[in-house]
C-alpha positions in Angstrom: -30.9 -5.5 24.6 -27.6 -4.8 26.4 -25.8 -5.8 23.4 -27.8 -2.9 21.3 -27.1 -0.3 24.0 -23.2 -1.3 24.0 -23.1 -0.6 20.4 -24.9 2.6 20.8 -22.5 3.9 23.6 -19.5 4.7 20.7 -22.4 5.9 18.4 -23.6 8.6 21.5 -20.4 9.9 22.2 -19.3 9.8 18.6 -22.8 12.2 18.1 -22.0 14.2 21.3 -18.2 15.2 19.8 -19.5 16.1 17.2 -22.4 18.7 18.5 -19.6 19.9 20.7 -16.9 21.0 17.8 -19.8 21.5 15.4 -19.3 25.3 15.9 -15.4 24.9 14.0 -17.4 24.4 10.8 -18.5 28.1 11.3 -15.0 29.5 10.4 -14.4 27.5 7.2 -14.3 29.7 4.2 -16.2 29.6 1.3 -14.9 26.5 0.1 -15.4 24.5 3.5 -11.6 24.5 4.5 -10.1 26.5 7.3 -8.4 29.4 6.1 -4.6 29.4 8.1 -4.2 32.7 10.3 -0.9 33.8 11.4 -0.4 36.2 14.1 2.4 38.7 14.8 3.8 37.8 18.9 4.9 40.3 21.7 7.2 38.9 24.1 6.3 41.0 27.5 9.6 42.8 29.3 10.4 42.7 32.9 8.2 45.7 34.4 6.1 45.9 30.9 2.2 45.5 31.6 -0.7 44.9 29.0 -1.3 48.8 28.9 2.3 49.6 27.9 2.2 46.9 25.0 -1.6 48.2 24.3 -0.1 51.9 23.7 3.1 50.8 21.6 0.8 48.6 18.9 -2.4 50.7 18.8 -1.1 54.5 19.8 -4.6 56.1 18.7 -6.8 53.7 19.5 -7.9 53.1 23.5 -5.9 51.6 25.6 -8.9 49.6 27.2 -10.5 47.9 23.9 -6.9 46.6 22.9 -6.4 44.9 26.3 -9.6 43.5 26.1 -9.1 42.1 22.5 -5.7 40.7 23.6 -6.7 38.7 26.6 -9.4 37.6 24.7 -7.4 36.5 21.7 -4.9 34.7 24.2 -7.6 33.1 26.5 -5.8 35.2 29.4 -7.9 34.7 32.4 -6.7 38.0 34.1 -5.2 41.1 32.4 -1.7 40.3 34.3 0.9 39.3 32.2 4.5 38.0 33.3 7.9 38.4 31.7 8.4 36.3 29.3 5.5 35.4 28.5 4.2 35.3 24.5 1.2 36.6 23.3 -0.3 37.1 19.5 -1.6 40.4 18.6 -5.4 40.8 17.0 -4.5 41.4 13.2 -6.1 44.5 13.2 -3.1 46.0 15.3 -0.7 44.2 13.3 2.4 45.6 11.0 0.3 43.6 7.9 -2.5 45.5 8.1 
């Protein structure tokens, strides 16, 4: 019996990773591979905030809904940015489209 449940440990956690990333088969394409997405980057100035960068990619569109699609595309916990700091623009603000 303890032999069984040591082999069945690996075969748990091995299930458990799995439910866990099962979610990344959601953005395969049609043909079950990941398509690759590249973003376009802003480096933020000294003195720049996300409102500033907001206005200079998306002029007619509000200010508000392209902060919130940038700190959510860059996992930003707060909608403070520093100088320096990289972050990839949602395509749909992007020179490409």
């Amino acid at each position: 019996m303890v032999f069984t449940t040591l082999a069945a440990i690996p075969v748990a956690a091995g299930a458990l990773v799995l439910a866990l990333n099962g979610g990344l088969a959601s953005a395969a394409g049609p043909t079950g591979s990941a398509a690759a997405v590249t973003f376009d980057y802003v480096t933020i100035q000294a003195g720049e905030s996300l409102w500033q960068v907001a206005q200079t990619i998306a002029p007619s569109a509000d200010p508000r809904d392209v902060i919130a699609e940038i700190v959510s595309l860059n996992r930003l916990d707060i909608d403070a940015v520093e100088p320096g700091q990289r972050l990839a623009l949602p395509m749909a603000y992007t020179a490409a489209n």
